[in-house]
Structure formats: structure tokens, C-alpha cells
PLY file of the C-alpha trace (Angstrom):
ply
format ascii 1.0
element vertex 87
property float x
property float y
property float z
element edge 86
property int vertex1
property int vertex2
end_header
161.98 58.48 152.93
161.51 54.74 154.54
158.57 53.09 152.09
156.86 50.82 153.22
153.82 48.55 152.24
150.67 47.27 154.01
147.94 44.77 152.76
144.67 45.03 154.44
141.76 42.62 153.66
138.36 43.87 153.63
134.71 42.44 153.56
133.31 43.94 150.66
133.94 45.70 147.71
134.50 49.57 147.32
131.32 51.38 146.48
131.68 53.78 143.99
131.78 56.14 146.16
134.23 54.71 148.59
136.45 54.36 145.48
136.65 57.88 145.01
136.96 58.38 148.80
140.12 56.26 148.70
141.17 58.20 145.82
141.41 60.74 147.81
143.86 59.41 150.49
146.66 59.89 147.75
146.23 63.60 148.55
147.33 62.55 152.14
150.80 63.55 152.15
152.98 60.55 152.69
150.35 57.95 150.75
151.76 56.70 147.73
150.12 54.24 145.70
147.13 51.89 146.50
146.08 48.40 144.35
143.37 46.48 145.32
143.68 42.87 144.38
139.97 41.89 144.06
139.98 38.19 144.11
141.88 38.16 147.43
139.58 41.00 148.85
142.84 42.97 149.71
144.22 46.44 149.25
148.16 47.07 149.50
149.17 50.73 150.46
152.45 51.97 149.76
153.41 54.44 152.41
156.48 56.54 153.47
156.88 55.18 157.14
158.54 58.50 158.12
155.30 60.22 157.84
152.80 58.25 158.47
152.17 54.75 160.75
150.49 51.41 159.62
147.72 52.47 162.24
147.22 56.18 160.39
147.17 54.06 157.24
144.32 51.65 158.78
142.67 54.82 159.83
142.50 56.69 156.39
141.35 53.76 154.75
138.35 53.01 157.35
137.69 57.03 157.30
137.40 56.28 153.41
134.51 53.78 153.87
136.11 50.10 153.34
135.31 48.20 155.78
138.99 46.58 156.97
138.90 43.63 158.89
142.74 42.81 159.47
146.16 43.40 158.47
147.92 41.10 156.19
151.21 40.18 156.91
153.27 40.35 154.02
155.93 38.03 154.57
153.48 35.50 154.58
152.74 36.36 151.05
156.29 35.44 148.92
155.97 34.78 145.07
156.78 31.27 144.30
160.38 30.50 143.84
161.12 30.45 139.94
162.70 27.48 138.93
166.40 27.39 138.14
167.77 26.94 134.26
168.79 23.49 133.27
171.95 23.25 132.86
0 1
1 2
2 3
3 4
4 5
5 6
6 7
7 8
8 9
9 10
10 11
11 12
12 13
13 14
14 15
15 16
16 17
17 18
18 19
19 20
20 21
21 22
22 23
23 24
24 25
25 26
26 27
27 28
28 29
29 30
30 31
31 32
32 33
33 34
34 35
35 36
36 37
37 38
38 39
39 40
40 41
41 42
42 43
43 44
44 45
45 46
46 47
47 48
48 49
49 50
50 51
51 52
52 53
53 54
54 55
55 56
56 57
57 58
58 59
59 60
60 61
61 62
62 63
63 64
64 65
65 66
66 67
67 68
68 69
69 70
70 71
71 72
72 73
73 74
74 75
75 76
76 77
77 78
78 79
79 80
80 81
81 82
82 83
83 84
84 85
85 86
């Protein structure tokens, strides 16, 4: 198994609705988690690359109702260095 992680950014929140829908993609063999991260209006799927592509990823999520309008990439995104003890 090859996991690997996508972050999409949509327009608008989930629905309800299109909450449960996405739910529902963790039934889709191969989809392993999914967090939204509402303030940046993203959602990162984790994903087992040997099963599924970052396109059939796209597509499950759009199927699902969110309404993606690009892909993230994530090494653009790095945590801020922590800073080293004093010595």
C-alpha cells in the first residue's frame, strides 16, 4: 500500500447532505480518511495510490457534491520550522 494525500480547495461549504455524500466515499475501497480544514476552504484525502489516482479522488469528491476548484499542492504547505533549544 503507497498512501498518499491530496488537498483540494473548494468554493463552498458541504451541505448537509454533501457531508453525508462524502461520508460515503470512505466506503470506496482504497479512501482512507478525509479532514476538511474549514477556514482554508480545503479538504485533504488520504488515499492508497495503488488503488486509486489523484484524478479518481477529484472525481469521487465532485460525484459527492463539493464543488472543487483546484488541487493544492502540498509541498507548498510545510509547518513552520520549530525553533531549536537554547543551548
Amino acid at each position: 500500500m503507497t498512501t498518499v494525500d491530496i488537498l483540494l480547495r473548494y468554493v463552498v461549504p458541504p451541505t448537509e447532505s454533501v457531508a453525508a455524500a462524502l461520508a460515503n466515499t470512505r466506503e470506496v475501497y482504497g479512501v482512507r480518511k478525509l479532514t476538511f480544514d474549514k477556514a482554508a476552504h480545503t479538504l485533504r484525502v488520504e488515499y492508497d495510490a495503488t488503488r486509486l489516482s489523484a484524478a479518481d479522488v477529484t472525481q469521487l469528491v465532485r460525484k459527492a457534491g463539493l464543488q472543487v476548484i483546484e488541487e493544492v499542492p502540498l509541498a507548498a504547505i510545510q509547518p513552520a520550522p520549530e525553533p531549536a533549544p537554547a543551548a
